[in-house]
N, C-alpha and C positions, 0 to 999 in steps of 0.2 A: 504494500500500500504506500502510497506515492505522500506528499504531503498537499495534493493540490485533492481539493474534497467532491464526490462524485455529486450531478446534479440529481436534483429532484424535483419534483414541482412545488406548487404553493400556491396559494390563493392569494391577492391582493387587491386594492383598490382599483374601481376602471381607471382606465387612463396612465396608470402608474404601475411602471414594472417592478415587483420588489428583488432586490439585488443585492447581496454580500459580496463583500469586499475582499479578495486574497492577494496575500503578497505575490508577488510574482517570483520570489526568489525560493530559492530551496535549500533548505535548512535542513536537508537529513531525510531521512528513508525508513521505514520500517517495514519488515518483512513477516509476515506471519504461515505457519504453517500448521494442520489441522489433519487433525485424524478423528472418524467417528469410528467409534468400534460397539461393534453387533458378537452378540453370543445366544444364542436360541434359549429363550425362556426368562432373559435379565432384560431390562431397558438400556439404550442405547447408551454408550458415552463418548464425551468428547475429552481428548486431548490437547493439546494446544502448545506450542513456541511461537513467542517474538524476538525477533534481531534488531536491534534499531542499527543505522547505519548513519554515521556522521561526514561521510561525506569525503573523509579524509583520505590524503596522497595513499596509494596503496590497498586501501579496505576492499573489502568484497564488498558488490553492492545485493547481494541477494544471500540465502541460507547457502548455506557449506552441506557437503555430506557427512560432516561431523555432526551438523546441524542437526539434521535429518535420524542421522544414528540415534542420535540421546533423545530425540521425542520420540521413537521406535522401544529406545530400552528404556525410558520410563513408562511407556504403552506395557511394557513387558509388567514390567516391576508392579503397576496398578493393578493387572488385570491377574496376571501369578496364574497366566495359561501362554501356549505357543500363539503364535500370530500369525494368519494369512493377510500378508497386505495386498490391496487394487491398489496399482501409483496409474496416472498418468504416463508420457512417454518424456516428460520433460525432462532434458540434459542431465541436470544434476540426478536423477533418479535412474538414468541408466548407466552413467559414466562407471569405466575402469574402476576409478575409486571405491566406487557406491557396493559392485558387484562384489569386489573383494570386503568391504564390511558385513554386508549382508552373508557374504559364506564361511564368516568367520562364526555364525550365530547361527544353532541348528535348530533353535525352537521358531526362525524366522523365513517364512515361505514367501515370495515374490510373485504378486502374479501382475503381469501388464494387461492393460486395456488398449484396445485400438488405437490407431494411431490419432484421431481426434472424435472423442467419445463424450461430450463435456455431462451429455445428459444418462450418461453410464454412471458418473462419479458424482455419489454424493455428499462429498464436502463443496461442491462448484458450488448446489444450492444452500449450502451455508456459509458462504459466501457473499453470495449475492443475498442474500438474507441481511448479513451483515452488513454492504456497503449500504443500503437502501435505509437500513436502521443511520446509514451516516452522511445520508443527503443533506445537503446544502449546510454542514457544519462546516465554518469555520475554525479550527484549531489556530489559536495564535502560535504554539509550540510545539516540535515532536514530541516532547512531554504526554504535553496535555492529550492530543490525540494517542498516545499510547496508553494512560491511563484509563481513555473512555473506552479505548479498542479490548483491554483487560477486563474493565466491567462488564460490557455486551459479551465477551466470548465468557466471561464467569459467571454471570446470568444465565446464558441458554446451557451450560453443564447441566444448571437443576432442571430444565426443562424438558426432558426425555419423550413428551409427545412430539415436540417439532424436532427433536431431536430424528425421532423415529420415521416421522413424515420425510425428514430428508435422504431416509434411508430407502422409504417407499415410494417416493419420488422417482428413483430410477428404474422399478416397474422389474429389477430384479429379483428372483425369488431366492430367500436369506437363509429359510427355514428347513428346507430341504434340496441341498446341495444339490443331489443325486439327479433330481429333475431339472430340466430347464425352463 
């Protein structure tokens, strides 16, 4: 998530457009990455990592496969069963790097999705959940928006119906592998 805030609508007076104001400069970067995990007969849960990125000579401007690892093994740690993950095909989820961390962990199964699937995966819809939750917010600070982006994503942890909805959003069946 970028620091320039996604639109929304809104209602206002005729004649008068209402409009907030953002800097145009860019102050830093945060990156968030997301995992819902299903177990047949428990409510959904989510996982969750932010990276802020300040922008600075050198940094990585998005998550590392280190990154990726540690929200995998604390996936692990929470849930204290193996894990089949669905990634997308993006770079960092197939790179050299990734393949060799992943084969270093037997309780962790890798499965890809097509090569653009967005309505396969559902964290996309929680996601878009969330920037909609953060139309036309102005953040004066990466701070600040990193603060509200930890409440919204620690909020819908408790929430395991929409939780679950975004899990049946994808129209795949969770409950019985064996079928398709």
């Amino acid at each position: 998530m970028t620091g320039r805030p996604p639109k929304g609508r809104t209602w206002g007076r005729r004649g008068i457009t209402p409009g907030i104001r953002v800097s145009g400069r860019s102050r830093g970067r945060l990156s968030a990455a997301g995992l819902l995990c299903y177990r047949p007969g428990l409510p959904a849960r989510l996982c969750y990592r932010l990276r802020r990125h300040t922008g600075r000579k050198g940094e990585r401007r998005s998550l590392s496969e280190r990154d990726y690892i540690s929200l995998l093994d604390g996936a692990h740690q929470l849930l204290k069963a193996p894990l089949i993950v669905v990634w997308d095909r993006l770079s960092t989820h197939i790179s050299k790097a990734m393949k060799a961390l992943v084969a270093e962990r037997d309780w962790l199964t890798v499965v890809l999705l097509p090569g653009y699937a967005p309505d396969l995966n559902p964290v996309e819809g929680l996601w878009a959940h969330i920037k909609r939750s953060l139309a036309n917010l102005a953040a004066r600070t990466l701070s600040e928006l990193e603060t509200l982006l930890r409440r919204r994503l620690k909020a819908l942890q408790y929430r395991h119906g929409v939780l679950d909805g975004f899990l049946a959003g994808t129209g795949l069946n969770l409950d019985r592998p064996d079928r398709p």
